[in-house]
Every structure is written in C-alpha cells, then in structure tokens.
Residue frames as qw, qx, qy, qz and C-alpha x, y, z in Angstrom:
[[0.644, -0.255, -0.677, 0.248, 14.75, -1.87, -17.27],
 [0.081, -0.854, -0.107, -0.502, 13.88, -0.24, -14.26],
 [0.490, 0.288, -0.644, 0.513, 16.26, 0.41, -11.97],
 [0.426, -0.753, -0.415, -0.280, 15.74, 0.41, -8.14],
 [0.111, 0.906, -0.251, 0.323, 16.56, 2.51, -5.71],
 [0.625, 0.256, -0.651, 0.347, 18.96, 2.23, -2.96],
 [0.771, -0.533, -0.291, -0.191, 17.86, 0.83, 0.65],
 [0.155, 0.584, -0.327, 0.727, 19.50, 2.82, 3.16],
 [0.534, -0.645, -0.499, 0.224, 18.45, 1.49, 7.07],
 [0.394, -0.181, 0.001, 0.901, 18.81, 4.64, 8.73],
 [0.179, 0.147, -0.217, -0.948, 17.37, 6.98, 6.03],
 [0.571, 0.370, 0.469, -0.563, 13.39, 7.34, 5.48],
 [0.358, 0.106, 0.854, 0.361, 11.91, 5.42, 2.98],
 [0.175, 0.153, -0.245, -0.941, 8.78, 5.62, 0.88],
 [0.291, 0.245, 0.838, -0.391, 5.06, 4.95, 0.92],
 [0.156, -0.061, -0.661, -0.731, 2.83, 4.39, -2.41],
 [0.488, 0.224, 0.689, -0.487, -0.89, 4.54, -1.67],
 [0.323, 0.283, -0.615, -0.662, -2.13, 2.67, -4.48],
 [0.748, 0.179, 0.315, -0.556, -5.27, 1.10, -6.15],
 [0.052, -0.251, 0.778, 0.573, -5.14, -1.90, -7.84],
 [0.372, 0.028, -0.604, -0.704, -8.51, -2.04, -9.36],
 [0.615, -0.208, 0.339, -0.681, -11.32, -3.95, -8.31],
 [0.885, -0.007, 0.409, -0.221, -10.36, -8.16, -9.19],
 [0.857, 0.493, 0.149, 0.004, -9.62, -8.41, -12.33],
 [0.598, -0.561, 0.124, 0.559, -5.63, -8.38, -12.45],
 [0.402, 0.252, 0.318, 0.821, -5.30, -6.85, -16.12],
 [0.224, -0.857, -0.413, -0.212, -7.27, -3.92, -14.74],
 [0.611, -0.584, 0.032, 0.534, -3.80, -1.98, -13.30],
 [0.299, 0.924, -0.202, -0.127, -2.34, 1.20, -14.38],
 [0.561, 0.651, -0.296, 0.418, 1.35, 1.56, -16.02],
 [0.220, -0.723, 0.321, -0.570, 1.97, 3.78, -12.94],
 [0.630, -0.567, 0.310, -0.431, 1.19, 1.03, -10.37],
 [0.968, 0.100, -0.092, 0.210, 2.86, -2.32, -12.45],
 [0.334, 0.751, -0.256, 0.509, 5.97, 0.80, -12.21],
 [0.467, -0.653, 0.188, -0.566, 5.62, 0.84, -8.73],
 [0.928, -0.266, 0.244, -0.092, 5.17, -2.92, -7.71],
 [0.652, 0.481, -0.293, 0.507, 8.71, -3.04, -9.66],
 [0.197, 0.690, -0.273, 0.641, 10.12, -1.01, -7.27],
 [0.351, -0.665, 0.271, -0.601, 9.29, -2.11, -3.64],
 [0.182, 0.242, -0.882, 0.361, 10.51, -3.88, -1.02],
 [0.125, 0.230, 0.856, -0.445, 7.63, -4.23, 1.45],
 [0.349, -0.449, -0.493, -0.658, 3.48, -4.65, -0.69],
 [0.071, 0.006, 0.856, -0.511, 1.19, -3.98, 2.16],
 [0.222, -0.027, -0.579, -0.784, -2.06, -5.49, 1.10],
 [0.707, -0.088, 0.184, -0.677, -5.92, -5.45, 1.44],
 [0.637, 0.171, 0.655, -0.369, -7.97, -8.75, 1.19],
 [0.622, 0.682, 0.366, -0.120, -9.70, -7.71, -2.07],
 [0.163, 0.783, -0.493, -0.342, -6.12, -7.58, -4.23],
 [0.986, 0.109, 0.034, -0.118, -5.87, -10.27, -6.51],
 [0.661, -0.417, 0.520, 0.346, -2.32, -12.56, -5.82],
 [0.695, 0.460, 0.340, 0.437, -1.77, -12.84, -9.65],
 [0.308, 0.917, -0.052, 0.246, -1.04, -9.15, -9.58],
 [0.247, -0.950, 0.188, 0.036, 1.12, -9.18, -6.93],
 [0.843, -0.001, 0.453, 0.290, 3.06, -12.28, -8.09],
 [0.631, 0.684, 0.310, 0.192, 3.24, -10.93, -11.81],
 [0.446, 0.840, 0.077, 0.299, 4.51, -7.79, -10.89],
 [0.084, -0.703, 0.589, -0.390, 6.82, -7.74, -7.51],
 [0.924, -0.097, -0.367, 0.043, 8.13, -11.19, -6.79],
 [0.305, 0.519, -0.415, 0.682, 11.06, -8.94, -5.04],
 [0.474, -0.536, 0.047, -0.697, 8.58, -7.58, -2.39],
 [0.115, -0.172, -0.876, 0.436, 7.99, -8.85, 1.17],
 [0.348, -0.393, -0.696, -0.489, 4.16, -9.52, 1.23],
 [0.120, 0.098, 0.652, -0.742, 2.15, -8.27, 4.80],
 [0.109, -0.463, -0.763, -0.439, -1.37, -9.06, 4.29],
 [0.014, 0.040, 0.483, -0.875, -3.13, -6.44, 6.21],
 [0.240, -0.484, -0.808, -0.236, -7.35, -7.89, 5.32],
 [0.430, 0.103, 0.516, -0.734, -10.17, -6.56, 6.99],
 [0.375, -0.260, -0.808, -0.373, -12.88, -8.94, 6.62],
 [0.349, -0.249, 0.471, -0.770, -15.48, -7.17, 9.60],
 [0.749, -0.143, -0.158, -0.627, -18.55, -9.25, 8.86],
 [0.886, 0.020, -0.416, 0.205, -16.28, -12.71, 10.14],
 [0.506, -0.850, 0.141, 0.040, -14.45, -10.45, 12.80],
 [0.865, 0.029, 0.242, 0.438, -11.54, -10.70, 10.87],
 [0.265, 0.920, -0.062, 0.281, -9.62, -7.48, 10.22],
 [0.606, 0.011, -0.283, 0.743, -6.39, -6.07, 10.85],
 [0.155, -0.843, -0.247, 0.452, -6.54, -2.54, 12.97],
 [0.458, 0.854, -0.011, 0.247, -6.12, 0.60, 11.04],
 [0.305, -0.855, 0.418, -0.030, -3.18, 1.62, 13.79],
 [0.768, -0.251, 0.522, 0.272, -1.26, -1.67, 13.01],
 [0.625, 0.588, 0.327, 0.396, -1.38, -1.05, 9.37],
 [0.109, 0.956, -0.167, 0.214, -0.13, 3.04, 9.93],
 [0.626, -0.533, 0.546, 0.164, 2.68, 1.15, 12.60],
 [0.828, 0.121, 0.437, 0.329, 3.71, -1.44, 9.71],
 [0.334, 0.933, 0.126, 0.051, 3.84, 1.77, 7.19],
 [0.181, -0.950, 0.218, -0.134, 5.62, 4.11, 9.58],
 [0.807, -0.468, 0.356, 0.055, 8.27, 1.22, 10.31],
 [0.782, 0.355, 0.285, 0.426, 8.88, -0.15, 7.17],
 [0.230, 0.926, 0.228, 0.192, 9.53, 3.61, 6.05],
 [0.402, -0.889, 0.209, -0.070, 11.51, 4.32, 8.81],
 [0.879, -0.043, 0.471, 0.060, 13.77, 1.68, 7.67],
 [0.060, -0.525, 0.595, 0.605, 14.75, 3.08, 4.64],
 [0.316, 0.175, 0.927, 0.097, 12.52, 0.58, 2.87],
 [0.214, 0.008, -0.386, -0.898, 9.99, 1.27, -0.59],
 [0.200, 0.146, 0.903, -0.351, 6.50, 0.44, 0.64],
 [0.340, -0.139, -0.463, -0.807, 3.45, 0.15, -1.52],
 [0.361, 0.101, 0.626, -0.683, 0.29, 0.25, 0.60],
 [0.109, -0.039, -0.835, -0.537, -1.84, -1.97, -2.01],
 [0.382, 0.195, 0.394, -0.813, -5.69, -1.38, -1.97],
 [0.263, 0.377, 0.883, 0.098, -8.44, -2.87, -3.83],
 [0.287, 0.814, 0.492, 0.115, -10.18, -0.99, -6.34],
 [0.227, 0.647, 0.096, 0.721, -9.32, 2.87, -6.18],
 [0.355, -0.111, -0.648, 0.665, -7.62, 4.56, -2.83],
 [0.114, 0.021, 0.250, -0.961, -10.04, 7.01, -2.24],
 [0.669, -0.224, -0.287, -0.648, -13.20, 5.57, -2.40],
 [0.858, -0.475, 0.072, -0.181, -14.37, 3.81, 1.49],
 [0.614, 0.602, -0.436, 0.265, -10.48, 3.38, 1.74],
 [0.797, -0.450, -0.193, 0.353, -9.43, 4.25, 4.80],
 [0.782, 0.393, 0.065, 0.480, -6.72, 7.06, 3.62],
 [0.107, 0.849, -0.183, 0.484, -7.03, 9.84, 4.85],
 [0.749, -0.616, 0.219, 0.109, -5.65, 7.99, 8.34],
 [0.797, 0.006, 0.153, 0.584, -2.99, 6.44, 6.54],
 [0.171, 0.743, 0.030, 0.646, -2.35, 10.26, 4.95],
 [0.459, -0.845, 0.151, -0.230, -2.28, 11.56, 8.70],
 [0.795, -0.371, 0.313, 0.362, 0.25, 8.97, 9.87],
 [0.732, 0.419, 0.145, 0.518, 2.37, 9.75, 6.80],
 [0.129, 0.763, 0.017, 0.633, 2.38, 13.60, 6.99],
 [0.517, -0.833, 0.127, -0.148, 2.80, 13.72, 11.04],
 [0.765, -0.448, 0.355, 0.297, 6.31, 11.40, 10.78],
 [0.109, 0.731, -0.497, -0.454, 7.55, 13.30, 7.64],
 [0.525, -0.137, 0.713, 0.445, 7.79, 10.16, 5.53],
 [0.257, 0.370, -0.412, -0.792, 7.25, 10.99, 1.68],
 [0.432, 0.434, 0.724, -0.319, 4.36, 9.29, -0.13],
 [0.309, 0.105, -0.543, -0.774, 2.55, 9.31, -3.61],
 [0.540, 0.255, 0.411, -0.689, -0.63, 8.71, -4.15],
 [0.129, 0.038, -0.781, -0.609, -1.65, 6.15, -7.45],
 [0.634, 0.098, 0.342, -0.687, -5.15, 5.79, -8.16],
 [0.233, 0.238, 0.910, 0.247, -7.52, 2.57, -9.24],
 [0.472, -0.118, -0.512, -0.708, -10.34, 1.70, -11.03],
 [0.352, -0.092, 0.598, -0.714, -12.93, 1.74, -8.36],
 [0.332, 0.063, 0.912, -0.232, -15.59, -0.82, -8.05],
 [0.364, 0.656, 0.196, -0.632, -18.44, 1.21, -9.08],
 [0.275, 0.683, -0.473, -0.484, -16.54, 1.61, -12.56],
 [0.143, 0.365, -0.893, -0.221, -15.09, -1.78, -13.21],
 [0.369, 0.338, 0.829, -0.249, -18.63, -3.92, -12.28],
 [0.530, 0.587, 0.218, -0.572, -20.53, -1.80, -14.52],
 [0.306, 0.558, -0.578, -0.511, -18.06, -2.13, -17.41],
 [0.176, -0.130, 0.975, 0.047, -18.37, -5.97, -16.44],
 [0.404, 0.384, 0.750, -0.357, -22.03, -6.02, -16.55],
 [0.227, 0.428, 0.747, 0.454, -22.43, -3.94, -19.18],
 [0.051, -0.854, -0.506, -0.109, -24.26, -1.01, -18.02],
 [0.332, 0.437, -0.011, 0.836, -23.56, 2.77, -18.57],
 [0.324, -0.358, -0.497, 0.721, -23.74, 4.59, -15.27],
 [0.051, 0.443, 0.158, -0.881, -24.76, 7.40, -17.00],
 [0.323, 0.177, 0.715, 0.595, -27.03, 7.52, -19.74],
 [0.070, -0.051, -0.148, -0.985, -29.12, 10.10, -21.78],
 [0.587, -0.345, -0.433, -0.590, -32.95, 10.05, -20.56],
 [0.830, -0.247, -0.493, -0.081, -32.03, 7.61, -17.95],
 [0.803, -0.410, -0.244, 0.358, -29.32, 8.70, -15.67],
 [0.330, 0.841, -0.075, 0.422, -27.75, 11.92, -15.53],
 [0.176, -0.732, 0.537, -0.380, -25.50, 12.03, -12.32],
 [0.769, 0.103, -0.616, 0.137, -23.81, 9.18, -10.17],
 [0.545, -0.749, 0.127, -0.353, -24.31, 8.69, -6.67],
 [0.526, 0.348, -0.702, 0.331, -21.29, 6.68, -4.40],
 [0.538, -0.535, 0.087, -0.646, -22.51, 5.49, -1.54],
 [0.288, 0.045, -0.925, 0.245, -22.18, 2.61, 1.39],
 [0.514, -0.500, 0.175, -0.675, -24.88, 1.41, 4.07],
 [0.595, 0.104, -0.779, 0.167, -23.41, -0.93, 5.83],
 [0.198, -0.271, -0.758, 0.560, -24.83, 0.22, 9.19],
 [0.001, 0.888, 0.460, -0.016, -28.00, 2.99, 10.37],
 [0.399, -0.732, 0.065, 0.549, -25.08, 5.68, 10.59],
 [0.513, 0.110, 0.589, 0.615, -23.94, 5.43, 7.06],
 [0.026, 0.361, 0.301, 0.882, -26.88, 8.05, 5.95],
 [0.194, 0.117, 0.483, -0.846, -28.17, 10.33, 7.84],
 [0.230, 0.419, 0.871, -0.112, -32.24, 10.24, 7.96],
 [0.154, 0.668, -0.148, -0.713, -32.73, 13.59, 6.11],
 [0.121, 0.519, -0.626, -0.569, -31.08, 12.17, 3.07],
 [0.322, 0.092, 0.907, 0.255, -33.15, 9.29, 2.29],
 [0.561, 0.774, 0.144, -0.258, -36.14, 11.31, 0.28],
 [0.188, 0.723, -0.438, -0.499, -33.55, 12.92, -1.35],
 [0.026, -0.398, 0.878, 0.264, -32.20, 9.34, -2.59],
 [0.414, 0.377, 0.827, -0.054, -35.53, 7.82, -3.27],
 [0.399, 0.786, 0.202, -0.428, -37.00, 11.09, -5.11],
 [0.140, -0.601, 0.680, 0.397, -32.87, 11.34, -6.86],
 [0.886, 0.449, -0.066, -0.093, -32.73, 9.85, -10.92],
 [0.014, -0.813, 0.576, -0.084, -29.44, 9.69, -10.41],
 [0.804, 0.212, -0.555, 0.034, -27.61, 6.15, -10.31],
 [0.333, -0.726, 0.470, -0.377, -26.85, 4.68, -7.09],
 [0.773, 0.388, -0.497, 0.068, -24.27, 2.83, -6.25],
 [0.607, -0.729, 0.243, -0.202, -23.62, 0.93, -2.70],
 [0.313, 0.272, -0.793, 0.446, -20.30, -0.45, -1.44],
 [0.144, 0.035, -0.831, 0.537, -20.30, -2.97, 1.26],
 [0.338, 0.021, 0.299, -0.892, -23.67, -3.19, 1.30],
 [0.456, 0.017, -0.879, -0.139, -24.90, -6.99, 0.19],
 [0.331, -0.232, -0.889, 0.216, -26.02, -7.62, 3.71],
 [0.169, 0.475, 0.635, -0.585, -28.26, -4.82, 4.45],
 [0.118, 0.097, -0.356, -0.922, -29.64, -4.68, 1.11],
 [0.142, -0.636, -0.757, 0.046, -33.20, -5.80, 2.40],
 [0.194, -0.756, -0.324, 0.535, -33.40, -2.84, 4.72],
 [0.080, -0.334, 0.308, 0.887, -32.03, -0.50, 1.62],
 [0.052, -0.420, -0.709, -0.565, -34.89, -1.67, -0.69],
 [0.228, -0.645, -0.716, 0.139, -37.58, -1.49, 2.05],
 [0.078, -0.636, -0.016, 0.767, -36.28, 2.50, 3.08],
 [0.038, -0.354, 0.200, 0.913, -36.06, 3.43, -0.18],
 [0.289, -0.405, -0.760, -0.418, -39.52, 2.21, -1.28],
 [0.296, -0.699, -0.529, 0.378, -40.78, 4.19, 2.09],
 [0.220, -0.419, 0.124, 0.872, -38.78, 7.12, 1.06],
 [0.252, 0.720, 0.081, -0.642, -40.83, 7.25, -2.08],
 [0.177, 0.348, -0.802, -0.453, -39.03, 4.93, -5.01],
 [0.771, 0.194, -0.395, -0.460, -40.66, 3.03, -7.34],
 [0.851, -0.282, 0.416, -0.149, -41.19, -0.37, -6.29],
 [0.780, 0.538, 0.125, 0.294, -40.10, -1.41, -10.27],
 [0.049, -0.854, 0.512, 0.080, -36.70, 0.40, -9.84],
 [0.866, 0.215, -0.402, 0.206, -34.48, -1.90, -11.35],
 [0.697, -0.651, 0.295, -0.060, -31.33, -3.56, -8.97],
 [0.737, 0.346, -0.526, 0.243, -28.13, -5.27, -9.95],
 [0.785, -0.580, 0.217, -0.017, -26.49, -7.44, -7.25],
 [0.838, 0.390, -0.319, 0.207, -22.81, -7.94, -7.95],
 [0.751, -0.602, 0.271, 0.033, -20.84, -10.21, -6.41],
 [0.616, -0.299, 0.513, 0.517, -16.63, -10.63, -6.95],
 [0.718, 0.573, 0.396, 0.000, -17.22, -8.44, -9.65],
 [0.409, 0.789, -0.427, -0.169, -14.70, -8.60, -12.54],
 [0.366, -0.326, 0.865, -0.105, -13.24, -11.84, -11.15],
 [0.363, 0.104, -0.826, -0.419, -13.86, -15.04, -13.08],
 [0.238, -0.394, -0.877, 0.139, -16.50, -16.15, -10.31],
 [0.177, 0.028, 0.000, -0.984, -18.29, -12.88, -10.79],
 [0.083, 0.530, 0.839, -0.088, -22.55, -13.46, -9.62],
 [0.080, 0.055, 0.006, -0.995, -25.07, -11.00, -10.84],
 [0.056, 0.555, 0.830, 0.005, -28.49, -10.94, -10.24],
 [0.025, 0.100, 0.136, 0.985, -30.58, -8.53, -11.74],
 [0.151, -0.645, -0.738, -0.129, -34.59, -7.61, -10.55],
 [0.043, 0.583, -0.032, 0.810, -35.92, -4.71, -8.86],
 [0.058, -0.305, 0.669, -0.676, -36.55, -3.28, -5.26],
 [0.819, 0.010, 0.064, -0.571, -39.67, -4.80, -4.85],
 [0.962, 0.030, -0.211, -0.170, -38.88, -8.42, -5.70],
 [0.496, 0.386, -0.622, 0.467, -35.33, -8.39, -4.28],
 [0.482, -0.381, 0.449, -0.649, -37.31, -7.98, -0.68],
 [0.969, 0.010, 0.095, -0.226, -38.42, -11.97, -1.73],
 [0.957, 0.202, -0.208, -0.018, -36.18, -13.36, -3.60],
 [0.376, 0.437, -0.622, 0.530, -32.69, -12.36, -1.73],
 [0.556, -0.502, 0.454, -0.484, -34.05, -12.82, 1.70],
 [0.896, -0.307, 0.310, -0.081, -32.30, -15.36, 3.29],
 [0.779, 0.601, -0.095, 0.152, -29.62, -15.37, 0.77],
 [0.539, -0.532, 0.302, 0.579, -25.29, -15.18, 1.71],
 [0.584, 0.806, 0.068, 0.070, -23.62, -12.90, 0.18],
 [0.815, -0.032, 0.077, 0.573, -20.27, -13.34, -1.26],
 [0.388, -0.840, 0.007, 0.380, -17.56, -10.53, -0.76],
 [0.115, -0.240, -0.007, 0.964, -17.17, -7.86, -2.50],
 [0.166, 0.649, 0.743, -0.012, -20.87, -7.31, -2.89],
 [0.041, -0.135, 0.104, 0.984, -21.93, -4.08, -5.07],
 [0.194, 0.644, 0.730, -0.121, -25.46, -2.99, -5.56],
 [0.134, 0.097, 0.532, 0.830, -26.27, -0.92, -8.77],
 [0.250, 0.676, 0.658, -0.216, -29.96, 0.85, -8.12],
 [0.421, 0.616, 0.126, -0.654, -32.03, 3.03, -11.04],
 [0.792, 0.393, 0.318, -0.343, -33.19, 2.63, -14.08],
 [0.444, 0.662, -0.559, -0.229, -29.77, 2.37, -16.10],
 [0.327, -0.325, 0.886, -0.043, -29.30, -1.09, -14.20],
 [0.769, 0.275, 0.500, -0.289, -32.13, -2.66, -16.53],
 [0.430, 0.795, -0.315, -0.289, -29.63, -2.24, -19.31],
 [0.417, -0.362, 0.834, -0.011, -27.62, -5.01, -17.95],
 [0.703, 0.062, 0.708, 0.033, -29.69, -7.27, -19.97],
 [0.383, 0.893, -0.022, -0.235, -29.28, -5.38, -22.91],
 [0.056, 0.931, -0.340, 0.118, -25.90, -4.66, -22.73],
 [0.801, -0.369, 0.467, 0.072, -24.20, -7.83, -21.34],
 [0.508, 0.637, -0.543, -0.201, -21.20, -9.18, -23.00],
 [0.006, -0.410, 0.874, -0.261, -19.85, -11.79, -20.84],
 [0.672, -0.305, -0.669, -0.084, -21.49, -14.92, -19.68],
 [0.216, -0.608, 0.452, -0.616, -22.54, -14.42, -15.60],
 [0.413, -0.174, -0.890, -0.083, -23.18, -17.08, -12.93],
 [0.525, -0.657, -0.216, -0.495, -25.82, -17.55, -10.71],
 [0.807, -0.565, 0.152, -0.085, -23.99, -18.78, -7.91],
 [0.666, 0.499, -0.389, 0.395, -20.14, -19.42, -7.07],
 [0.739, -0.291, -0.333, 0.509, -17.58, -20.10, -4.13],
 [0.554, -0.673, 0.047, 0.488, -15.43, -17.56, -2.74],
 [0.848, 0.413, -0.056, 0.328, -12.75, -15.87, -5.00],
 [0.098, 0.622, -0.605, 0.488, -10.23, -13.86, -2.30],
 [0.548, -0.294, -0.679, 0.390, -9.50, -15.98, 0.82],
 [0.485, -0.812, -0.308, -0.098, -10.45, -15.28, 4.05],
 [0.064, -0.791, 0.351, -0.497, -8.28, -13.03, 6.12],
 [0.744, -0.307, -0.588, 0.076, -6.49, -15.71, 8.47],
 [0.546, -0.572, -0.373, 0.486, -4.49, -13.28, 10.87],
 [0.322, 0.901, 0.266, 0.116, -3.36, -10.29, 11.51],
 [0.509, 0.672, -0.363, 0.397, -0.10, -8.45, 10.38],
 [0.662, -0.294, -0.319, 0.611, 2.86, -8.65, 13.15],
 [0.071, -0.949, -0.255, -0.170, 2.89, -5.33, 14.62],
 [0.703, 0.392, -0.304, 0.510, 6.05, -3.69, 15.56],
 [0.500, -0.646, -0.464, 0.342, 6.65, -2.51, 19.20],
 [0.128, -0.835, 0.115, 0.523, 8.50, 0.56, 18.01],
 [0.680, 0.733, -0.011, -0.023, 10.00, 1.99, 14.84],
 [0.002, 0.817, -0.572, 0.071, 13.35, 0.76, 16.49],
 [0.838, -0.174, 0.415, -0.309, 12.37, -2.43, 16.68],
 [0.220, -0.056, 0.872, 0.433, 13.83, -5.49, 14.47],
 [0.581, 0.049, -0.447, -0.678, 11.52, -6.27, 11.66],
 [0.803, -0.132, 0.312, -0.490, 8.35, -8.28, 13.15],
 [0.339, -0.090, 0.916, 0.195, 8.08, -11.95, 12.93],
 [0.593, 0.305, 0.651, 0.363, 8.22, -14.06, 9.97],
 [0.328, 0.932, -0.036, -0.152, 9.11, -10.70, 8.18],
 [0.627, -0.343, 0.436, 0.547, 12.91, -11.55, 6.60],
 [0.389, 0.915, -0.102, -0.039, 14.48, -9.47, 4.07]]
C-alpha cells in the first residue's frame, strides 16, 4: 500500500509533470498510476480521459485547466503556472496531468520556468505521445525497412509553425510525417506539400480521438484529401500520418474504425479559478 506523504501548509509542496498517454486510459505508466495515488491537487488538460483520473486518484482535488483554442476556449498558460505555484506553496502534492507525453507541443518548458524560479521541486513522468499510440491503433509502423527510415514530429496549425525554407526539405524528406493539431489546416498542408514537390499519391491517414473508443480514420492520399475532406469538421484530437508507411494501415489494421462519430472529451466549459496571490485562501469551489 502506498503510503502518502504528509501535507504541511507552510512547507513547499510538489509538482509532477506527467503524461497520461493519448485516450486510451489503459495506456498509463506504473510511474504515473504511482503518482495519481499520491496527490492532493490533478491539474488537468482537456485531452485526459476521466476514467483515469477516477480509477486512480479519487483523493485528488480536480482543476480542469483545457485549452480548446479553435472554440476560444482555453485556460491561460500564467493561470495554470499561478494554480501550480499556489497549490505548491501550500504544502500540497500536485500532478500537472497532460495528454499524451509532456514534452511533445506541451507547453513545459513554461511550466519548468515557473517551477525552477520559485524553488518548488518537481519530477518529470513521461507519456505515450500521440504520434506513437494512433499508429499502434491503426496499425502502422512509423518506421519501416524500404519505406520509412526516420520520423518527423511536427504541428501546422498556423503559417508560423514552419518556416518557408523547410518545406522542400519536407516534401523531397522519405521520412514519416507526423502533424499535431493540424486537422484544420490540412488542405493547405496537402496543397504546400504537393507545390514543394511530393507526390500527389503520397498516402495520408486522418486520425481523429485516436485510441478512444470513438476513434475516426480515414485513409487516401494528398491529392484526393484536397476533395474529399474539404468542407469536412474535424473532431479533436486530430493527427495526420503522411508517407508511404501510412498505406499500411490497410494492411495492418486490427481493430474495427468508424467513419464518423460525436465528440469523445468535453468541451472546455471555463476556466480554472486563479489565485490573487500565493497567500491567498484556496480559489473558489476549490475545498480540501
């Protein structure tokens, strides 16, 4: 059994940045079910499924701290380091709870700055990042011999995301590429990288909520995804799988997929109570 520690107001506490994987809730390390044992305040993304947090810290005071940008729904990154730095300050065991794996389009190294400038102590646990846990879902080996020798991580969620240099490189590049957060401008990613010099026939995988039981994949290539997804909503967490290991998908599939499917995280309804100082009472509708 694992004992926890003792919650001193007064004395600094502790802050876990930790991944829990990318949906699917049996998809959590040892390390981090070890963790969610242990803490008093979970502060959590959007894209963290409730079954884990239920399962494994019913103890815990819950802060939801969402970003959901594309609905103007997010919490600021400075409320979330405040909610940290408070809780911490408190004497209190906080696990900063992330979706997928903390160091991929995370957000961390802020939350790392706020940690290390107010002395409060801190561990790092890592997930199983999107990238990783869609493929295994779909079926397809990121890397494979003839077909894929290197793995690219990537996001373009705006014209800033990659510089204009780098798109030969990533049309000319056998490499696997793999976009976060990048569903809604994946017109404008086919269309560049079919200017840039990629096959039109490059295969595509579209997954949506993938590893979740309402997991969509659509598979075609950059060329016909300029028809057939235009005009299309895409559901959230959208990953986009481009080169030629993604035509393995039909190969390689184990799972039944659907073509279409609601929601599966809720929408982000507000955001966290913010504390006015790190002397403050604990925010409302926070009770411990």
């Amino acid at each position: 059994m694992i004992e926890r520690p003792t919650i001193t107001i007064g004395r600094k506490g502790k802050v876990v940045l930790m991944g829990a994987g990318p949906g699917d809730p049996e998809l959590i390390t040892l390390k981090a079910v070890r963790h969610l044992n242990l803490a008093d305040v979970i502060l959590t993304d959007r894209l963290v499924n409730d079954t884990i947090i239920q399962s494994h810290a019913p103890q815990a005071v819950v802060i939801p701290v969402g970003k959901q940008c594309r609905k103007n729904k997010s919490t600021p990154q400075l409320t979330i380091n405040e909610l940290m730095v408070f809780h911490a300050h408190s004497g209190r065991y906080v696990v900063r709870l992330k979706g997928g794996d903390v160091s991929v389009f995370s957000n961390i190294a802020d939350e790392l700055e706020t940690l290390v400038q107010h002395e409060i102590p801190y561990e790092i646990v890592p997930g199983i990042t999107a990238a990783l846990g869609a493929a295994a879902s779909l079926g397809v080996p990121l890397t494979s011999r003839g077909l894929s020798k290197g793995i690219r991580l990537l996001t373009f969620y705006n014209d800033a995301a990659i510089a204009t240099g780098e798109w030969e490189n990533l049309a000319a590049t056998e490499d696997t590429l793999v976009f976060y957060m990048s569903g809604e401008t994946s017109l404008e990613l086919a269309e560049r990288l079919i200017s840039f010099g990629k096959s039109p026939d490059t295969p595509i995988i579209l997954a949506e909520q993938a590893t979740t039981p309402l997991e969509v994949v659509t598979l075609t290539t950059l060329k016909d995804c300029l028809t057939e997804w235009k005009g299309r909503t895409f559901l959230s967490p959208a990953l986009l799988i481009i080169g030629k290991v993604a035509a393995l998908h039909n190969k390689y599939s184990w799972k039944q997929h659907l073509s279409h499917a609601p929601e599966y995280f809720p929408e982000v309804i507000q955001s966290a109570a913010r504390p006015t100082s790190s002397k403050s009472q604990v925010p409302v509708q926070i009770h411990f």
